[in-house]
N, C-alpha and C positions, 0 to 999 in steps of 0.2 A: 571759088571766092577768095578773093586777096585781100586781106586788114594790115593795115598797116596802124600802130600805136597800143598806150598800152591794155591791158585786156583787163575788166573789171571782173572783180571778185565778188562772188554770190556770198553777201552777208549771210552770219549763222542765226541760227536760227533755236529756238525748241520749240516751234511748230511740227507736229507730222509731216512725211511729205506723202505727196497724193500716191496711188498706186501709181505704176507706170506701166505702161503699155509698149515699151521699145521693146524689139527685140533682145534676148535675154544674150549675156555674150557667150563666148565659147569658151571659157576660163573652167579647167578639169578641178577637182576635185585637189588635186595636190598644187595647183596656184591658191586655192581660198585655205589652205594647212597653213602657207607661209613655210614652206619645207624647200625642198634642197630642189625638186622640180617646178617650185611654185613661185614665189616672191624671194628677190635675192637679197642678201642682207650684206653690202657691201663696208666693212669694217674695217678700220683701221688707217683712215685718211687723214689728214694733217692736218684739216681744219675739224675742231670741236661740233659746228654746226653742221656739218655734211655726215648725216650717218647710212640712214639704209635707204637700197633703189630696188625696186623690182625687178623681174627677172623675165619673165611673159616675153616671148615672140612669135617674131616670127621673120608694098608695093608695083603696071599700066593704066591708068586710069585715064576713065572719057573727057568731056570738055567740062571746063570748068565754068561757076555760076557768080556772076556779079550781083551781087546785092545790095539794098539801100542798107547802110552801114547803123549802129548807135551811135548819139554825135561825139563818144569818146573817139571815135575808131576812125580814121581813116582808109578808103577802100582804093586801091590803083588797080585798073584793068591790066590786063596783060599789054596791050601792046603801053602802057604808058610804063610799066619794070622796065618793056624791051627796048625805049628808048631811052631811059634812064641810065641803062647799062650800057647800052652804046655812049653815048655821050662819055660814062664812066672809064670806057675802056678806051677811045679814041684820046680822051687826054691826060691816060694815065704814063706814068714816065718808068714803071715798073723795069728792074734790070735780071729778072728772071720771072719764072712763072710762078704762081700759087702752090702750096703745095697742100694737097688736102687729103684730111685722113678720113677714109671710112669704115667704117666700124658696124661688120655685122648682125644681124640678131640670133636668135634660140634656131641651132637647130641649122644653119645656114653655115659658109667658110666664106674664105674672100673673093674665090671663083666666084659663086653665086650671087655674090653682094655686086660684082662687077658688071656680071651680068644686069641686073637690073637698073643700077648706074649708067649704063653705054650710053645712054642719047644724052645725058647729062654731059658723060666727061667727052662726048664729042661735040656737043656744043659748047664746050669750055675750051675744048685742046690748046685753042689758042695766048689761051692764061693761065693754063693751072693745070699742074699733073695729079691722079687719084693714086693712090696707094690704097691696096685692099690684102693687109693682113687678116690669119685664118685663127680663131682663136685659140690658145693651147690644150684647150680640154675637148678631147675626145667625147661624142654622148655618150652614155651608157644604153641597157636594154631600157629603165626607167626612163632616160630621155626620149627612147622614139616611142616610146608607149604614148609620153603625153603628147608628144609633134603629131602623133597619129589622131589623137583625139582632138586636135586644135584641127585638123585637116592641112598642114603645113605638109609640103613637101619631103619627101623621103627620098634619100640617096646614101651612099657609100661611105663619103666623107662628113655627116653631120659634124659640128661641133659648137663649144657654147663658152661663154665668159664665167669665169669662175665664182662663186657665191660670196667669197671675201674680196676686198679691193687690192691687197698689196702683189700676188700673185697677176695681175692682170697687169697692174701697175711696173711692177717689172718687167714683164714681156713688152709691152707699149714702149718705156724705154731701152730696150735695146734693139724692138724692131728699127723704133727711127733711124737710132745712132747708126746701125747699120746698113740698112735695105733706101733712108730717106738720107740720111746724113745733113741734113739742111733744116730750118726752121720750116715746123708745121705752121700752117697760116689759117686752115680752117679746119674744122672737124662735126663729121658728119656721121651721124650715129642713127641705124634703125633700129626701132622697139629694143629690144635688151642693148644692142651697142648706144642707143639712144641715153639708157642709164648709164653706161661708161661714158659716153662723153660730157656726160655733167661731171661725173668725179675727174676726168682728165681736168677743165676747164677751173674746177677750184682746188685741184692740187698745186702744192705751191711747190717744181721741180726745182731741181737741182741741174737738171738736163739742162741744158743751154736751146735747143732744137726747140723745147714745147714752152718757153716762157715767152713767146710774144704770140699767141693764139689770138687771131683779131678776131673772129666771127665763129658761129655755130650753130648748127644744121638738125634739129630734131624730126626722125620722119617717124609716124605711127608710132610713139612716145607713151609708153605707159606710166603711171603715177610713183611719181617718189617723194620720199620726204626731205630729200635734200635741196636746198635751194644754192641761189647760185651767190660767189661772193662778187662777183663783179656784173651788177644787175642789168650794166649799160652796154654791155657786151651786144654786139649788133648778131640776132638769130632770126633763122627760118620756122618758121613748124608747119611741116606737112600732116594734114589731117585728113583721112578718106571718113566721109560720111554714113559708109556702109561696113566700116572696119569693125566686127565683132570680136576683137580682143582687144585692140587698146580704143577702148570708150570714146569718145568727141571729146564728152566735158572733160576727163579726166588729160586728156593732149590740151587740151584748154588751160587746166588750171598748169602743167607746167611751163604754157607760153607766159601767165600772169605773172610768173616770179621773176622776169625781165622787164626790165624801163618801157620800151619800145620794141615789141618784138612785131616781127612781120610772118601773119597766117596765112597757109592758102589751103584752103579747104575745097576736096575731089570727091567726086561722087562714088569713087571704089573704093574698095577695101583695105586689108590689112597689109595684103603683099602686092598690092597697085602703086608703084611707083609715075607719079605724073607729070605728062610729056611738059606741062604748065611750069615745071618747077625749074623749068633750065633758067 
């Protein structure tokens, strides 16, 4: 399912709410602590209003579902993006290609992010190169305990974004300066790198390379409480309907804090990256 506009907010309430019957997520014991495995509390950013993101990770998924929209929301089928985008790229005048950063989750590096990327950045190759740094913090025995219990993949190189933001936030700038040396153009963040790329998006750099970021990419997006400072910013949010760690609504309410954000919502899960989103 593909929305395009922007996404209404569930008034609050002090009603009860009903019991629910979803499935209950996969979130350990040390995500609901709010500890060093669980919700990350990313400190120390440049704007006053951007304080803490979460931390939770961890996308192939089947076909995707058009639906009759609410009449805030605008719905485009697949093939009407794909003629959008053709159109968009046939008389675009562009003098190099995109450059777009991805940005891992919990527990994953950039191999692996790349991996699940591939059909995306080959069906881009023709505009936009991927970059996939690996984050600098090693897991600990504490991080593959919780990867273990989330059912996330286990491998040799885990690694994960660090719980404060300036430590990340330096590595970011000098990966670019170095390895990208050119203005990033978009930034694409899953589940934990999904919280770094809100803080990259409202740090206000110094760098030259990360000050004209046009657009940005939230895949399986877990809840934070930072919003974003430039709300017109043009985003994606990928949402899998079956994703037991980062919730629907809770990907929901971070597309809400954008003007006009464009959803597309897959019927898999958490580590289902969909073929739909190219």
């Amino acid at each position: 399912m593909v929305r395009r506009g922007p996404v209404k907010k569930k008034p609050s309430s002090n009603c009860q709410k009903k019991p629910s019957t979803a499935k209950p997520l996969k979130r350990p014991a040390a995500y609901a602590s709010k500890g060093k495995m669980g919700q990350c509390h990313l400190k120390g950013t440049a704007a006053e209003d951007v304080s803490e993101a979460e931390n939770l990770d961890a996308g192939s998924g089947g076909s995707t579902e058009i639906i009759q929209p609410p009449p805030q929301l605008e719905l485009r089928s697949e093939a009407d993006i794909q003629e959008k985008t053709s159109r968009t790229e046939s008389s675009s005048s562009l003098t190099r290609k995109l450059n777009v950063l991805c940005l891992h989750g919990f527990s994953m590096n950039g191999e692996t992010m790349r991996e699940k990327c591939q059909p995306w950045e080959t069906h881009c190759a023709d505009i936009a190169d991927f970059h996939y740094p690996s984050a600098p913090n090693v897991a600990d025995a504490k991080d593959v305990l919780v990867a273990k219990e989330l059912d996330l993949p286990l491998h040799s190189n885990m690694r994960r974004w660090a719980s404060t933001w300036k430590p990340s936030k330096d590595f970011i700038e000098a990966y670019v300066n170095k390895e990208i040396a050119c203005d990033v153009d978009v930034v694409l963040g899953f589940s934990q790198g999904a919280c770094i790329t809100m803080k990259i998006i409202n740090e206000k750099w110094t760098c030259p390379h990360l000050q004209n970021i046009k657009a940005a990419v939230f895949v399986a997006s877990p809840p934070f409480a930072a919003s974003p400072l430039k709300k017109e910013l043009p985003t994606l949010h990928i949402i899998g309907s079956a994703d037991d760690i980062s919730e629907k609504d809770e990907s929901l309410e971070v597309a809400a804090k954008f003007h006009e954000p464009t959803i597309l919502e897959h019927p898999g899960g958490h580590m289902d990256f969909p073929l739909a989103a190219k």
